[in-house]
N, C-alpha and C positions, 0 to 999 in steps of 0.2 A: 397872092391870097385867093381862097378858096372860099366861099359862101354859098353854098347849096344844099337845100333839103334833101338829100339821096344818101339812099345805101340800098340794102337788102332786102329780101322778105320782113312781114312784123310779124310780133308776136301778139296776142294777149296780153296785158298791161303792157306793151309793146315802152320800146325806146323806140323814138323818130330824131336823127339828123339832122339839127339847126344847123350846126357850123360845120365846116371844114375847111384846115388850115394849113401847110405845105411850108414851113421853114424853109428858109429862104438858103442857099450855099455859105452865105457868109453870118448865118446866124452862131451867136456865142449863147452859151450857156445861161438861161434865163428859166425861173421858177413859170410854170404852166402860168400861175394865177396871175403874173404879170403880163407873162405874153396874151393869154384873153385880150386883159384889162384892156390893152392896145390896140385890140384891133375889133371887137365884140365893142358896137354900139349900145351904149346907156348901161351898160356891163359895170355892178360894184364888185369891187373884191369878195366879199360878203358871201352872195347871190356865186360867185366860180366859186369858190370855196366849199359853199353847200353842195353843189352839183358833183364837188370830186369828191367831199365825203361819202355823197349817194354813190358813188361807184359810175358816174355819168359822164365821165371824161378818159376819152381814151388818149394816147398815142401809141401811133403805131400798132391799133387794135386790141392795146394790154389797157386794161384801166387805172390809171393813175394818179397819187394824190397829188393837194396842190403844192406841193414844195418838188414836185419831178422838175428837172430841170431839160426844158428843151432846147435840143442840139440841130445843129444843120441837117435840113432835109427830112425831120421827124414830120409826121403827118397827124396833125391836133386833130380831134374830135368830137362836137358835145352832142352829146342824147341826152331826150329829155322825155317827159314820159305822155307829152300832149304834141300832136303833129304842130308844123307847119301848114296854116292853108285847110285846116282842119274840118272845115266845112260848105269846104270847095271840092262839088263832084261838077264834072264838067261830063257831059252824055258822048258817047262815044256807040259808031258803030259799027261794035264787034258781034259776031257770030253768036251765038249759043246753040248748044244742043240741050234742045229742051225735050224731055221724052214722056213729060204727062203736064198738061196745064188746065186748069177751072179756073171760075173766079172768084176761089180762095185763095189758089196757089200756084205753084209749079215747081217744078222738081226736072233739077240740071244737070246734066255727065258732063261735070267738068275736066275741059284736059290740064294734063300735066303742064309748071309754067304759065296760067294764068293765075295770078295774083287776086284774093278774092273782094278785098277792100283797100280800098286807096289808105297810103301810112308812110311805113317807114321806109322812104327809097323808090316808092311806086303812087305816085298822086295821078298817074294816066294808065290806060291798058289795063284796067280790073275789071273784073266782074260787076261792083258797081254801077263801073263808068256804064260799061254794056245795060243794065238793066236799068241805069235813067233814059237811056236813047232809047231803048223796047217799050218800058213801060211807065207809066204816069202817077204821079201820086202813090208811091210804094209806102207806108209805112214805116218809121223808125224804129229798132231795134233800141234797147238800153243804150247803147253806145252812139246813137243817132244814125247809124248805118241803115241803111232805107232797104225793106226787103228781107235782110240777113238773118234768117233764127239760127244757125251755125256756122261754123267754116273749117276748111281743111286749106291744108299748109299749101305753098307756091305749087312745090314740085309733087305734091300730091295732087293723081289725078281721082272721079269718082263723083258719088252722086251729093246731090245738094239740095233741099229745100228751102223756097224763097215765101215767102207770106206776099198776099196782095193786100188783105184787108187788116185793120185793127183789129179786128178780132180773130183771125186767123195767125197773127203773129201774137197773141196774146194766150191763146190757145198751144198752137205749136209749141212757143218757146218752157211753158208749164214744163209738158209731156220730155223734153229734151234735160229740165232742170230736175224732174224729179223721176228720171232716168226709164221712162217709159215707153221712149221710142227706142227702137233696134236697128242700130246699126255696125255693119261687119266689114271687115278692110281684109284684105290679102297681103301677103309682106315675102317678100327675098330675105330672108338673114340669111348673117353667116354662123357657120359654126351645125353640127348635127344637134338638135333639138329632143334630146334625151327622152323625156318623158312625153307621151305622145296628146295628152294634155293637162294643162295647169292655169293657172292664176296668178298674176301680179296684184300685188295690194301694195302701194308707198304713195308718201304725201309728195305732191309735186310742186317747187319753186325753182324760180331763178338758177342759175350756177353762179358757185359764189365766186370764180374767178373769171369765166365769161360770161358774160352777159348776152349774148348772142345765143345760148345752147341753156333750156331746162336739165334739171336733174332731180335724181330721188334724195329727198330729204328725210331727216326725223317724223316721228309719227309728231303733227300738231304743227311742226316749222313749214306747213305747206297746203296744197289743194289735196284734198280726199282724191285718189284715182283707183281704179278698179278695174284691170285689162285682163279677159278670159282669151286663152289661144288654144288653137288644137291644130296638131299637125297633120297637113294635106300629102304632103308629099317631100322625101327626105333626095340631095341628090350628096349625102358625104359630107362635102365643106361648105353647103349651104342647105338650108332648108326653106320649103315653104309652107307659111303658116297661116293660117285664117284667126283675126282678130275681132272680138266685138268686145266692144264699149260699154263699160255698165257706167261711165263716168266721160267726159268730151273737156280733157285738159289740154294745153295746149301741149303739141308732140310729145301726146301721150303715148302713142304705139314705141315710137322712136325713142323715148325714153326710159319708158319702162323695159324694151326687149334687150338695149342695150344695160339696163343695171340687171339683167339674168345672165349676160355674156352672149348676146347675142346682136350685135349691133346691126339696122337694116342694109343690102345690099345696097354699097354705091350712095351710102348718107354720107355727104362732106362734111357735113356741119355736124354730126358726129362721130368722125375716123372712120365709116364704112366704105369712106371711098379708098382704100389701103387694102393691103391683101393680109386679112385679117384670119383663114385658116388655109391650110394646102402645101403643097409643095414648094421648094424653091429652083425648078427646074423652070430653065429659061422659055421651054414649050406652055408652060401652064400659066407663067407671069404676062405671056402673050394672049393666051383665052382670055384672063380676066382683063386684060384689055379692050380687048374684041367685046367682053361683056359690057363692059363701060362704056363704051362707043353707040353700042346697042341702045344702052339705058343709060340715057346722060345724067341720074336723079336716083334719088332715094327710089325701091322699088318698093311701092307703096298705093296701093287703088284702093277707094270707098267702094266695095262692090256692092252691097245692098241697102237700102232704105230703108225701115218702115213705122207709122205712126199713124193714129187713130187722126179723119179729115176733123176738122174744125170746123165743117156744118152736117154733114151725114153721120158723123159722127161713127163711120165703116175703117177698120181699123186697114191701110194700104201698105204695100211693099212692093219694091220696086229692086228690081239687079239689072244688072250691066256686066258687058265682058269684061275681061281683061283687056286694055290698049295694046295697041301692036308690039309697041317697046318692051312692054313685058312677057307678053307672049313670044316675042324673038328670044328675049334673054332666058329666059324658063327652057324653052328647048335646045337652045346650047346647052345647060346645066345638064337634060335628060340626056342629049349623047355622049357628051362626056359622060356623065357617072357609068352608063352603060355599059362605056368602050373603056374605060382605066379602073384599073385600081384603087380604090378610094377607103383612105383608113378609116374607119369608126372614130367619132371623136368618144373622151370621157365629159 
């Protein structure tokens, strides 16, 4: 038996990790909602029942109702939609790259692989944790996150602003919710990127079969999002795009570029890490290797900042490079397209 808060990256109405459960080799065929009952302290049938109607119970990573019956060596799992420990930041001292700080604010180049708030799978090693050990008395966020007026995803790296005062996060958070602050991201997809620029408009929820991964819903089944791209530079089977946000949904870029056919370079967690346009010659299956190795992650950087401060009330912007990993991967793409062949996509 397994009992551990962990898993992955969270989301926005995020699932957190209560259980997990590991069938035994000589388990026999037994409905979910029993096995619980067995081993989930103070656990009514009731209470597992409701949680697999929600869609909150996995095996084996599929979500399951409660009459699935589990078999030897299945791996039970319940998400729920409030953490574990949920108001346990424990100060930790991690680094930051802070590249403007007052004391309203600051504004962070976060890297790739820091997780930005303790949840689902990550209660130590966030940015959080880092910014209770830097700083004192931060302000809660709606969410009671201290500091937070936004966030980008794990394996996104890029800029960030943090509020120090109430009224600095009262302020900021307006300007972000009534979509007045600018902010623009850089993206690897796959696939040649037709129209040199356009617009995504779809409501954004859940996926209705995992729960792990957003997708574009019906207008109304979802969050309002509004993603503008323009393409920077085309190399064939990939291109690179510049994205800004008229809307900050969760894996909104990632979302929306894949429901155009364009899934982000090297997103696991949506098919981009597969070789989704190109050849099938054994030489080519080796570069996007070599690309992968490069950039272990969704190619994906907040590159620019900007929003009116919260006491000079002087409207700021702030950019940042690209990180190494993606500046290595971008110029493999450049001598490749250079040096082969490269079909036009339609």
């Amino acid at each position: 038996m397994i009992e551990n808060p962990i898993a992955d990256e969270a989301l926005d109405d995020e699932l957190f990790e209560h259980y997990r459960f590991e069938a035994s080799k000589g388990q026999s065929p037994l409905r979910v909602d029993k096995f619980l009952m067995n081993l989930v302290e103070n656990a009514t049938r009731n209470k597992i029942q409701q949680a697999a109607t929600a869609g909150n119970i996995y095996v084996n990573d599929v979500p399951v109702k409660s009459n699935y019956k589990v078999k030897a060596l299945d791996v039970v799992r319940v998400l729920l939609s409030h953490p574990p420990f949920e108001n346990l930041i424990l100060p930790e001292n991690i680094p930051l790259d802070i590249v403007y700080e007052d004391d309203a604010l600051l504004v962070i180049n976060k890297p790739a692989g820091l997780v930005v708030h303790p949840g689902h799978g990550n209660y130590t090693g966030t940015l959080v944790n880092a910014l209770a050990y830097h700083f004192e008395n931060l302000p809660l966020n709606s969410s009671e996150r201290p500091g937070l007026v936004h966030r980008i995803d794990k394996d996104t790296s890029g800029l960030l602003v943090v509020a120090k005062t109430e009224q600095a996060m009262a302020f900021l958070a307006k300007q972000f919710e009534e979509k007045t602050s600018e902010r623009e991201y850089l993206a690897l997809v796959w696939g040649n990127v037709i129209e040199d620029e356009g617009t995504v408009t779809g409501d954004i929820a859940r996926h209705a079969k995992d729960r792990m991964q957003m997708a574009v819903v019906p207008d109304g089944e979802g969050k309002h999002a509004v993603t503008h791209y323009k393409v920077m530079e085309r190399f064939g089977y990939v291109t690179l795009v510049s994205c800004k946000l008229e809307t900050g949904r969760t894996h909104q870029i990632r979302v929306h570029m894949k429901h155009i056919g364009h899934t982000l370079f090297n997103d696991e967690r949506y098919g981009g890490n597969l070789i989704l346009k190109g050849t099938t010659f054994t030489k080519y299956k080796q570069f996007i290797d070599n690309c992968f190795k490069v950039l272990p992650r969704q190619a994906l950087h907040a590159k620019t900042l900007g929003f009116m401060h919260p006491t000079t009330k002087e409207f700021m912007s702030f950019d940042t490079e690209l990180p190494e990993d993606m500046k290595e991967c971008i110029a493999k793409w450049r001598v490749y397209s250079n040096s082969h062949t490269v079909e036009e996509e339609d």
